[in-house]
C-alpha positions in Angstrom: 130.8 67.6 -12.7 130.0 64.2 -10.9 127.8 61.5 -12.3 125.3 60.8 -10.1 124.4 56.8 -9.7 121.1 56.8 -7.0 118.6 59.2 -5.6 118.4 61.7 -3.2 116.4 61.5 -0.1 114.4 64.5 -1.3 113.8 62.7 -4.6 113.1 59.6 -2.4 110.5 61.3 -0.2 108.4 62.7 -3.2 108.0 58.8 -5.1 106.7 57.3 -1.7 103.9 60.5 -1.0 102.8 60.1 -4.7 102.5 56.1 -4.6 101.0 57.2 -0.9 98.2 59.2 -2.5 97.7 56.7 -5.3 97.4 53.7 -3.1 95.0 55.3 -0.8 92.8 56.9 -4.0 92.7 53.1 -5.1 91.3 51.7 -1.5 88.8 54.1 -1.9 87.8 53.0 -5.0 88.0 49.6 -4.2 85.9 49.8 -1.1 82.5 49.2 -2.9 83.6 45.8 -4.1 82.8 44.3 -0.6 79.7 42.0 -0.3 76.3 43.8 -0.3 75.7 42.1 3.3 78.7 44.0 4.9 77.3 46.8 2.8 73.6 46.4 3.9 75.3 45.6 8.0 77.1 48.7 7.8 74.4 51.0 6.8 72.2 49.7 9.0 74.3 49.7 12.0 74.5 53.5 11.1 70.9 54.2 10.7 70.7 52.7 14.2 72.8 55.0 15.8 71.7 57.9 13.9 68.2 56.9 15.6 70.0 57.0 18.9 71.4 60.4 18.3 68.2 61.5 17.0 66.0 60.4 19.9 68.8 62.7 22.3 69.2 64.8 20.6 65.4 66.0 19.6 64.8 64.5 23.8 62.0 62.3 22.1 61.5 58.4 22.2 62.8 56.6 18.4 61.4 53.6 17.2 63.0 51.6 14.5 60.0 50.2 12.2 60.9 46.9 10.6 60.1 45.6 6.9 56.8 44.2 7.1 56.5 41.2 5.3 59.4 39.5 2.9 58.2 41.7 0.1 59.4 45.0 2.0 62.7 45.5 2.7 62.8 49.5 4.1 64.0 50.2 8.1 62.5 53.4 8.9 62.4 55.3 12.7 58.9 56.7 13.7 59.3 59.4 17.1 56.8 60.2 19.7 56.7 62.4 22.5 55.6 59.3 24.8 58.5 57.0 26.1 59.5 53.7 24.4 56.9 51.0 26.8 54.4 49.1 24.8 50.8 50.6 26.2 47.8 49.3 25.1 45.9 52.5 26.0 48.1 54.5 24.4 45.9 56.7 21.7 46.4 55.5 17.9 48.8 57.5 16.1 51.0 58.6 18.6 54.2 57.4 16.7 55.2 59.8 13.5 57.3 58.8 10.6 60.8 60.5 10.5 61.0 60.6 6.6 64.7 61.7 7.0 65.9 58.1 8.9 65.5 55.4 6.1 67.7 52.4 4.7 66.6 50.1 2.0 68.2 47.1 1.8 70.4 46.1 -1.2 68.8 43.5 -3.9 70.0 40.7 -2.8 69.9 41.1 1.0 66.8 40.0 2.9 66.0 41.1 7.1 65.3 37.5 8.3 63.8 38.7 11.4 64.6 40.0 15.3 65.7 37.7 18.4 64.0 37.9 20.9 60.6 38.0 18.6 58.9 39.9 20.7 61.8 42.4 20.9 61.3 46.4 20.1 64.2 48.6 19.2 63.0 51.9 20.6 65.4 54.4 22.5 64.3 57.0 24.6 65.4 60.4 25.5 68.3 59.4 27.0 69.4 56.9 24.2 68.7 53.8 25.9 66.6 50.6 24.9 65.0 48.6 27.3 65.3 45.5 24.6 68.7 44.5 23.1 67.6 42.7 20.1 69.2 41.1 17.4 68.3 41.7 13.4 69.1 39.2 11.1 70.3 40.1 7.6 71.2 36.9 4.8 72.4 38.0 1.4 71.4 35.5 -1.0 74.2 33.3 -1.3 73.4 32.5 2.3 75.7 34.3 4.2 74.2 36.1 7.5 75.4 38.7 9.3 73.5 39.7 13.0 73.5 43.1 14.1 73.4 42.7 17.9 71.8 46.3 19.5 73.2 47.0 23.3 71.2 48.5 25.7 73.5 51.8 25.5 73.1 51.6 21.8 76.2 50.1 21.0 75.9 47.9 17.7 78.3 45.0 17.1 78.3 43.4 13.7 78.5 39.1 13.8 
């Protein structure tokens, strides 16, 4: 019998898939060890296009309700049958909360406002909004990130 000095290509194959597996189990793992503002960015990108979805999918118009004051720091979408334009004779409770379409952000991470001010992320039926705003997130080590909305509904994180 011969003495074998190295590996075969079988035995090769099977140490690279397990180190394979490991390494990806460990990104995994290691994924919520990024800031609370990419964190806080992320999700709230997502909420935003789950709104969009929402609003074409249901044919309704979605609003996205911002924190009120720096003491509240919840995003929430409210949905009427109306369309997205701001009418002053509209009746009072037209707009209904979607309890379902929520983000609270992270201690730590405050909304610092919308650009333009006057600004209203609402899409319509079709998925579109007539605004493209900018939110404003700052974690408290005063990083910012700025969640830039497209009028397609297209988010791109800054």
């Amino acid at each position: 019998m011969q003495k074998s000095d190295g590996l075969t290509l079988i035995e090769l194959l099977f140490v690279m898939a397990v180190f394979g597996i490991v390494l990806g189990i460990a990104a995994l793992n290691l994924r919520p060890l990024e800031g609370k503002l990419e964190s806080a960015a992320n999700n709230l990108s997502g909420l935003i296009r789950q709104g969009r979805s929402k609003a074409m999918g249901t044919t309704t118009a979605y609003r996205l309700v911002l924190p009120a004051g720096s003491s509240s720091q919840e995003f929430a979408f409210e949905w009427a049958n109306n369309n997205c334009r701001h009418d002053p004779d509209a009746p009072a409770g037209t707009w209904t909360a979607d309890g379902k379409l929520t983000f609270t952000l992270p201690e730590g991470v405050t909304f610092q406002g919308l650009t333009p001010s006057d600004a209203q992320l609402c899409f319509n039926s079709r998925g579109i909004t007539a605004d493209t705003p900018q939110l404003l997130l700052e974690d408290d080590k005063g990083n910012t990130r700025t969640l830039q909305v497209f009028a397609g509904g297209m988010v791109e994180i800054e």
